[in-house]
C-alpha positions in Angstrom: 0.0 0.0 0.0 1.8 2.9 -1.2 1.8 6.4 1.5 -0.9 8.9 0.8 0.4 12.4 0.2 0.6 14.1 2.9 -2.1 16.9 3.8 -1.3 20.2 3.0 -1.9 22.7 6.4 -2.5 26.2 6.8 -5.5 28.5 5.4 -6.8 27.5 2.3 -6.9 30.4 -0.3 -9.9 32.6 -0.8 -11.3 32.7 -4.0 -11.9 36.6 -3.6 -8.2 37.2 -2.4 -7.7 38.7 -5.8 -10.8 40.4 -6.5 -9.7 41.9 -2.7 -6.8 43.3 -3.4 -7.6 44.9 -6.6 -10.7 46.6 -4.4 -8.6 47.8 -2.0 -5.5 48.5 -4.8 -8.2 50.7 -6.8 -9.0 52.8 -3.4 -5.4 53.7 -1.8 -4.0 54.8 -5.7 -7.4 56.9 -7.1 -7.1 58.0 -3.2 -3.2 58.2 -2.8 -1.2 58.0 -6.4 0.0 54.7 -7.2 3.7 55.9 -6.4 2.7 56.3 -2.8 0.4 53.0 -2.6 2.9 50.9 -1.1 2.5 46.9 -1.4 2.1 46.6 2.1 -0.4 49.1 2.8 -2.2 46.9 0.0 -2.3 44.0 1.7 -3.1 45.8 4.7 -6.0 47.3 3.4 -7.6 44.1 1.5 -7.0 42.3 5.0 -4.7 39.6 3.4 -0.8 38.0 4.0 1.5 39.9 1.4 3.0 36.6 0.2 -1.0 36.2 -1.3 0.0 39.9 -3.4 2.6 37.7 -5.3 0.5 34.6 -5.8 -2.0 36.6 -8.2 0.9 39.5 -9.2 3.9 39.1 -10.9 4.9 42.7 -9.4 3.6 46.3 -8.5 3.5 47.1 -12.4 1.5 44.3 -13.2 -1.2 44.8 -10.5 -1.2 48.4 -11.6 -2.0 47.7 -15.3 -4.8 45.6 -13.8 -6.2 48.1 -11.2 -6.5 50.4 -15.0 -8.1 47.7 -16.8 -10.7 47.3 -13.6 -11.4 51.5 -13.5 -11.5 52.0 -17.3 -14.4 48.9 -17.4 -16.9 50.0 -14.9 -16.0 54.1 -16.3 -16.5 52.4 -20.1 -20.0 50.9 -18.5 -20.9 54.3 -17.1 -20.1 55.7 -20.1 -22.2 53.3 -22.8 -25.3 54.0 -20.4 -25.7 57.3 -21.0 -24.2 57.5 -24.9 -26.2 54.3 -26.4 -29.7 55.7 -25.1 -30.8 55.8 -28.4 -34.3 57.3 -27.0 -32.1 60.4 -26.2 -30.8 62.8 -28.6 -26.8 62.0 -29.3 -25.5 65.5 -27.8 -27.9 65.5 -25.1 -26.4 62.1 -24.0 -22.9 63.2 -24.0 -24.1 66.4 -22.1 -25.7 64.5 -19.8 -23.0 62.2 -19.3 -20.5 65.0 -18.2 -23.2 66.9 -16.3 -23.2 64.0 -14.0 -19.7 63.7 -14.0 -19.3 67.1 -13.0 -22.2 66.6 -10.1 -19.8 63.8 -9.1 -16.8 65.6 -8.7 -18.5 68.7 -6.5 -20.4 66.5 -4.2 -16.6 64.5 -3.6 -14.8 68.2 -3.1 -13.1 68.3 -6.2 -10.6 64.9 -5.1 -9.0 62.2 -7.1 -10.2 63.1 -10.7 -9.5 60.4 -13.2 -7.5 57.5 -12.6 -6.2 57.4 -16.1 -5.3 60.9 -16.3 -3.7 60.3 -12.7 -1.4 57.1 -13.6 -0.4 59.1 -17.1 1.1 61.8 -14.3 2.0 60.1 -12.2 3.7 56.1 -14.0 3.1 56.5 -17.8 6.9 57.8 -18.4 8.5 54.5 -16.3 6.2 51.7 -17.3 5.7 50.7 -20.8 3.3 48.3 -19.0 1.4 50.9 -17.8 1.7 53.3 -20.7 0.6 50.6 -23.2 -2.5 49.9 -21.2 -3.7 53.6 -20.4 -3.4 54.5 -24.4 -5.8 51.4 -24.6 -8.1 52.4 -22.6 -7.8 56.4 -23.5 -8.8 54.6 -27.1 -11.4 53.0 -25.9 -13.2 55.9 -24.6 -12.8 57.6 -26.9 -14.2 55.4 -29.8 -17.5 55.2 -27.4 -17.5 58.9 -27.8 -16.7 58.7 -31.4 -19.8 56.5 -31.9 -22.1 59.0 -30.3 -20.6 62.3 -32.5 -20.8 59.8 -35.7 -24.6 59.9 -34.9 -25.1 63.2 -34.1 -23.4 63.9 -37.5 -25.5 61.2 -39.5 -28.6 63.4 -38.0 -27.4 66.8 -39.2 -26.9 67.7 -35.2 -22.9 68.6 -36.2 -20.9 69.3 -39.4 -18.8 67.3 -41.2 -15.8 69.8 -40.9 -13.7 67.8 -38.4 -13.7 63.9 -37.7 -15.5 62.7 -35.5 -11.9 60.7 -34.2 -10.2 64.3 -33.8 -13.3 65.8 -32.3 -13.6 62.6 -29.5 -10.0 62.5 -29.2 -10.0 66.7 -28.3 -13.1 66.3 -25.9 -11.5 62.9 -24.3 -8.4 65.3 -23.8 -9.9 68.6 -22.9 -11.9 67.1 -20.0 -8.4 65.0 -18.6 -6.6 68.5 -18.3 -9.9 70.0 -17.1 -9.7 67.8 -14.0 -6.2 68.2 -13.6 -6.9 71.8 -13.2 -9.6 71.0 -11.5 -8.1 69.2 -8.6 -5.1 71.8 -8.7 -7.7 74.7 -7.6 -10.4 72.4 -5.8 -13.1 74.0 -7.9 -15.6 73.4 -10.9 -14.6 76.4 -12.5 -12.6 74.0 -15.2 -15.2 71.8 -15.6 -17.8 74.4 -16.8 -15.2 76.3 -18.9 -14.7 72.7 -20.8 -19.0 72.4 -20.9 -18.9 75.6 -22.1 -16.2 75.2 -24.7 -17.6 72.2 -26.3 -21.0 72.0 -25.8 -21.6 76.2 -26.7 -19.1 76.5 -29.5 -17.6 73.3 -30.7 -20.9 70.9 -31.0 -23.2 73.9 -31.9 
C-alpha cells in the first residue's frame, strides 16, 4: 500500500483574495497615487498576507496595469449608459453624461479626478506596461465617444468639418486637463469652462 500524500496545512486560499486586493489597490492609488500606494499598505488594506500579493501578481507594475483595466471597465459601462440611449438625442447624452460627471466631482470636493489621467502623471513615463495599457483604454473611450458624434453627425446635429476621431479624441483630452486643473484649484470652474467650450461652441 503505497503512502498517501501528505495533507497540506494552513488556510486554504480565498477565492476573492484577488478580486480583494484589486478593491482595495483601486482605493489607496485613485485616493493616494500609485507611487505612494505601497504593497504593504495593499495588503493591509484588502486584510490579506503579502505573500497572497505575489501569488496573483507578478509585481507592483502588473497589479497596476490591472487596477487600469478594472477602472476603465466600470468608467466604459458608465459611459455606454448614458451614450447608447438611443431614445435620447446623441449631444444631449454626452451632455448628460458629463453633467453627472461634474455633479460627481463637487459633491466628492473636487478629489481624485480620473485614474487614467492620474497614472499618465503620475507612471506612464516609467512603465511601458502601464503606458501601453492607459493609451488602450484612453482609445477605448474615446471610440465610445466617437460613436455617439458619428450619430449626431448622421442626424445633421454637427458638421462634417472635423472627424468625429479628432473631435472625440479633443473632448476625451480637454476634459483630462480640465480635471487636472480641477483638482489643482479644488473648484468646478474648469469643468464648466470645458462644458462651455464644447458643448456652446464646438458641437453647436
Amino acid at each position: 500500500m503505497e503512502p498517501r500524500p501528505a495533507t497540506r496545512r494552513g488556510p486554504k486560499p480565498k477565492p476573492d483574495t484577488r478580486d480583494n486586493l484589486l478593491q482595495a489597490g483601486l482605493q489607496m492609488i485613485h485616493a493616494e497615487g500609485y507611487s505612494a500606494s505601497g504593497i504593504q499598505g495593499i495588503v493591509d488594506r484588502a486584510d490579506v498576507p503579502k505573500g497572497s500579493f505575489y501569488t496573483y501578481f507578478a509585481s507592483k507594475e502588473a497589479f497596476g496595469a490591472e487596477v487600469i483595466d478594472l477602472y476603465s471597465e466600470r468608467g466604459q459601462i458608465k459611459l455606454r449608459d448614458f451614450l447608447c440611449d438611443r431614445a435620447i438625442a446623441p449631444l444631449a447624452r454626452l451632455e448628460a453624461y458629463f453633467d453627472d460627471r461634474i455633479a460627481a466631482f463637487r459633491s466628492s470636493n473636487y478629489v481624485r479626478g480620473c485614474l487614467l489621467g492620474n497614472f499618465s502623471a503620475d507612471a506612464a513615463d516609467h512603465s511601458t506596461m502601464i503606458r501601453d495599457s492607459l493609451a488602450g483604454h484612453f482609445k477605448a473611450w474615446s471610440r465610445i465617444i466617437e460613436n455617439c458624434l458619428l450619430e449626431a453627425r448622421d442626424q445633421g446635429a454637427i458638421g462634417r468639418e472635423i472627424s468625429a476621431t479628432s473631435l472625440a479624441d479633443f473632448i476625451l483630452n480637454s476634459w483630462e486637463g480640465a480635471l487636472l486643473r480641477m483638482r489643482a484649484e479644488k473648484s468646478d470652474a474648469p469643468l464648466i469652462t470645458f462644458k462651455t467650450m464644447i458643448f456652446g461652441k464646438m458641437l453647436r
